[in-house]
C-alpha angles and dihedrals in degrees: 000000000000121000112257118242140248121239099169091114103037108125127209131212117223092259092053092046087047091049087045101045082040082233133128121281083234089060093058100045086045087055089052089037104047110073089201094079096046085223106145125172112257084233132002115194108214146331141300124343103001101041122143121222126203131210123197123206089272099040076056097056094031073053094052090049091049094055097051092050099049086048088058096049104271111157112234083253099057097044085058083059099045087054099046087055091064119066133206097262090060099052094065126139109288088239085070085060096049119117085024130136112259098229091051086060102113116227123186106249133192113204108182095340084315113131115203133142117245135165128257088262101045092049090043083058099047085045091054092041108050124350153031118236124257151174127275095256090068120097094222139018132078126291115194122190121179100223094184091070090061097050090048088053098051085045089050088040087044093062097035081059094049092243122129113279108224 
């Protein structure tokens, strides 16, 4: 059986990261370009118009995220805050959560414009215990992604592509 392969360090150009998040050319350079959602390039190959920007496996899934949120109504700033809440450890591939409980699966959560990343028990008892939840345009309330789903899409949609699935 051959040995699998590592793509940790597989880097994708803007138009493969817009073909792979099924978003515009014109999102994913937003998301280099605004300051406000702390989302660089791994590796940008030189200057001005030209330039070449690099995306590694978990620029690719913080980019995901970014995307969903921004479709639901997150401000740019608020998108910045909601990835810096999940660290690198959390964002691995789903295959590191199977065989996992349920309630131990971790979501990104916002509590009262608070960004932090709980498991499915902990946010069903703060549901049960204090709020509805809501949109993004509300001032208050809980709002709950799933943010393993995405990653599981853009793998599925990796290997679908041909390109080499993370």
């Amino acid at each position: 059986m051959p040995e699998k392969q590592n793509f940790e360090n597989e880097l994708y150009g803007t138009k493969q990261v817009a073909e792979l998040l099924n978003i515009p050319e014109w999102r994913v350079k937003n998301f280099a370009e605004g300051k406000a959602y702390g989302l660089r390039p791994a590796k940008k190959i030189g200057s001005g118009h030209g330039s070449r920007r690099l995306y590694d496996v978990l620029g690719l899934r913080r980019l995901a995220i970014a995307s969903d949120l921004v479709d639901v109504g997150f401000t740019p700033e608020a998108v910045g805050r909601a990835l810096r809440a999940l660290r690198d450890n959390v964002l691995m591939s789903h295959e590191d959560f199977i065989g996992a409980k349920l309630v131990q699966l971790p979501l990104l959560v916002c509590e009262r414009g608070e960004w932090m990343v709980q498991n499915v028990k902990e946010v069903q008892e703060t549901f049960d215990a204090k709020f509805t939840l809501v949109g993004p345009w509300s001032h208050g309330g809980l709002f709950v992604l799933n943010f393993l789903s995405r990653i599981v899409s853009l793998e599925l949609r990796m290997e679908q592509s041909g390109l080499s699935r993370p």
